[in-house]
C-alpha positions, 0 to 999 in steps of 0.5 A, a space after each residue: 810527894 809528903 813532905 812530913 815524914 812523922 818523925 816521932 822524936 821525942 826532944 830528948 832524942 830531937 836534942 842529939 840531932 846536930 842542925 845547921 838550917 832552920 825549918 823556914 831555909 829548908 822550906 825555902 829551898 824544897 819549895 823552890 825546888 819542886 817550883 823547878 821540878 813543875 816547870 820541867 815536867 809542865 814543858 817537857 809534857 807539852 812538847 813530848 805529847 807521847 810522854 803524857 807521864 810527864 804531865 802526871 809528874 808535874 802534878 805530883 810536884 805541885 801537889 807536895 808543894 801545895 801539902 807541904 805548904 799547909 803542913 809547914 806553912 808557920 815556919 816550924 813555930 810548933 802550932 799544931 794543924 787543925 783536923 781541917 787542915 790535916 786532912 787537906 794536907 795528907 790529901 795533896 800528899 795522897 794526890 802527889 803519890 796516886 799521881 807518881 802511881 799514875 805516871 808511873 803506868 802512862 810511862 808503861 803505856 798502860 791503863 789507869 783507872 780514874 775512879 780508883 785514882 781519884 778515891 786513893 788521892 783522897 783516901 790519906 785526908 780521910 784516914 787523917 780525918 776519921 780517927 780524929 772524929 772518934 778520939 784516936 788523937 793525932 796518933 792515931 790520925 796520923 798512923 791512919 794517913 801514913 798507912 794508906 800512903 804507904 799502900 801507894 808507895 808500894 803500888 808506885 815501887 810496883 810499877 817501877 819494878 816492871 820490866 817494860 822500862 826499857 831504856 831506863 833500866 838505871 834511872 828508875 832506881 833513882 827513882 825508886 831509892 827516894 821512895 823506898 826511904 819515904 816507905 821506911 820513914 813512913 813504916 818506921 813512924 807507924 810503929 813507933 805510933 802502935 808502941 805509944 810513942 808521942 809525936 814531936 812537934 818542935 822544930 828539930 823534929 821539922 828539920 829532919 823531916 824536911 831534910 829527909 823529904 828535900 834529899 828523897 823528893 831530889 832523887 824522885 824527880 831527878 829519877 822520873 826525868 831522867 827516865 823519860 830521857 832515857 827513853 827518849 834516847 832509847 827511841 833515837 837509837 832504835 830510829 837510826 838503827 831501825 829500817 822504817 820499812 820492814 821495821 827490821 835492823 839495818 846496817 848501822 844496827 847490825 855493826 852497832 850490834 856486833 861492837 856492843 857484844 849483842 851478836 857474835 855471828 858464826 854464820 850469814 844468811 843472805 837472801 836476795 828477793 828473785 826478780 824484784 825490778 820487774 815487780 817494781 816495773 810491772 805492779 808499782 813501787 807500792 807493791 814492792 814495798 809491800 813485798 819487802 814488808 812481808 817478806 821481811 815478817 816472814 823471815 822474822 817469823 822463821 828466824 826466831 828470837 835468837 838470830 839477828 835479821 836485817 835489811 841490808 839494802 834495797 832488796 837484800 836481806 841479812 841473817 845473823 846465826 850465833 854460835 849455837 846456830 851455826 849449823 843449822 844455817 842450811 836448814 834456816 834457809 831453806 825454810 826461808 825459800 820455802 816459807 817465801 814461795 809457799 803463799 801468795 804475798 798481797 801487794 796491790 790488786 793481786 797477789 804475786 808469787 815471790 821467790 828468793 834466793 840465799 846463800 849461807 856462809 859459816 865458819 871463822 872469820 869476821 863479818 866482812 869475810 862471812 859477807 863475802 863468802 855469803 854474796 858469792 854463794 848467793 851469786 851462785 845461787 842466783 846463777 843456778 836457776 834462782 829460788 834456791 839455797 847455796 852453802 859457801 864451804 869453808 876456806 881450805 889452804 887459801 882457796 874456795 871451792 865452787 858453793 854447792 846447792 844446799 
């Protein structure tokens, strides 16, 4: 990240500044700490290889580091950078923001375009340099540089505001606060440049733009790792809420559901796939995996996105109806057994004709009572023929009656 923010302070506003750290303390301990921040991600990145953001990260650290040691390598004596050394500087600092761009859409699992990635690194040297050469002065110069870095700014805040950072949704405002302030800084800076304002260059000056870069560039990189282990934590629960078969909820993520407040069920389809052991026995276990895996993207498909499907063991599967989906529990249904009889499923050399049977139960109660009354209608249902649908009525002065076909 940059580490000179253009403080365009003038002494007699430098001289208000109440300072505690000289500039070589401060580039100390920035230095050090983005040393820090590079080993995390370098090792993290290695050993995560499915979080190649990661290794984009490491690298936006080392290049501030490097920038930063150009642009304050004399300890905050004063001296001012030749246009060489300028250039070089803005350009790490153009690569250290392209690279938090660039980690930024591998977190997405997006594209990048190298080229153009390449040409935005170095742009910030060369926005430096050119105004320079034509007689702008350092202004000018650095009026140019910090516009194009604001430009990446901008694309990096973009990226952060997607809404694929599921499982960061917190830790990308981190992230995303320490670039805002950097954009404000910069912002700030370039207008007091377009209103003639002269660059301070004393060690004051230093010191509030390495304070304001050490406290952004902390709340960046903490933001960037905690993403990625937000997301990693993400991954663990959807592995041990998930069904590796079917890629449906299982047990564990149909309670977990209901304790968080995601599912209030008001009512229960259970579904029971019609002579599962004998397709085992006769076509192999491998087709009746395969079975279980179609069925399942049939009953998703049927579903829709608001009720909660599951595996609930073996060949046993689990609608969740919310409220606004309660009634319409025997229509869903007998979609379900129609949906499965209507084609073939491929499992193995031939296709199999599949069938299922579910029954249905609405009403109050928690999920226990509903599981219960939903079995002995899906009893019912099996017990009458198989591949049909059967409603379990509603308790009526502490008995049930017998659940009726649907």
């Amino acid at each position: 990240m940059p580490v000179h923010v253009g403080m365009t302070l003038r002494p007699s506003d430098s001289e208000r500044l109440v300072m505690t750290l000289d500039v070589p303390t401060l580039l100390f301990a920035g230095v050090t700490a983005r040393c820090c921040y590079v080993v995390v991600f370098l090792v993290s990145g290695l050993r995560l290889r499915d979080e190649p953001c990661l290794l984009h990260w490491s690298g936006s650290v080392a290049c501030s580091i490097i920038g930063t040691l150009i642009h304050y390598g004399d300890g905050g004596s004063g001296r001012t950078l030749t246009p060489f050394e300028g250039a070089v500087a803005h350009a790490f600092f153009g690569g250290s923001l392209a690279l938090c761009w660039s980690g930024m859409r591998r977190f997405h699992r997006l594209p990048i375009d190298l080229r153009g990635a390449t040409l935005a690194a170095v742009l910030p040297g060369l926005a430096f340099a050119v105004p320079l050469q034509l007689g702008f002065g350092r202004s000018g110069a650095l009026t140019g540089a910090f516009a194009v870095l604001i430009v990446l700014i901008v694309a990096t805040l973009r990226e952060l505001a997607r809404n694929r950072s599921r499982g960061a949704e917190w830790s990308r405002y981190v992230a995303a606060s320490g670039l805002s302030v950097y954009l404000a800084a910069f912002a700030t800076s370039v207008a007091l440049f377009l209103a003639g304002r002269e660059v301070g260059d004393d060690a004051q000056s230093a010191n509030a733009a390495l304070l304001i870069d050490h406290a952004c560039s902390v709340l960046i990189y903490v933001g960037f790792l905690a993403m990625a282990g937000e997301r990693c934590n993400a991954r663990l629960t959807e592995l041990a809420t998930t069904d590796p078969l079917t890629g449906l909820t299982n047990r564990r993520g149909v309670f977990q559901a209901i304790e968080q407040g995601r599912m209030r069920p008001a009512a229960v389809l259970l579904a029971d796939i019609d002579n599962f052991k004998a397709i085992n026995d006769g076509s192999g276990h491998e087709a009746g995996d395969a079975v279980l895996a179609e069925f399942a993207a049939r009953l998703r498909h049927v579903a829709g996105p608001r009720a909660l499907p599951a595996r609930w063991g073996g060949e046993e599967f689990l609608l969740l109806l919310p409220p606004r989906l309660a009634g319409a529990g025997a229509d869903l249904a007998e979609r379900i057994r129609a949906a499965t009889e209507a084609e073939p499923f491929r499992a193995g050399g031939a296709p199999l004709r599949v069938t299922v049977s579910i029954g249905i139960a609405a009403g109050g109660g928690d999920l226990g009572a509903l599981l219960r009354r939903a079995d002995g209608a899906l009893y019912a249902a099996k017990r009458g023929g198989r591949n049909r649908t059967c409603a379990a009525p509603e308790t009526v002065a502490g008995a049930v009656a017998e659940p009726a076909a649907a």
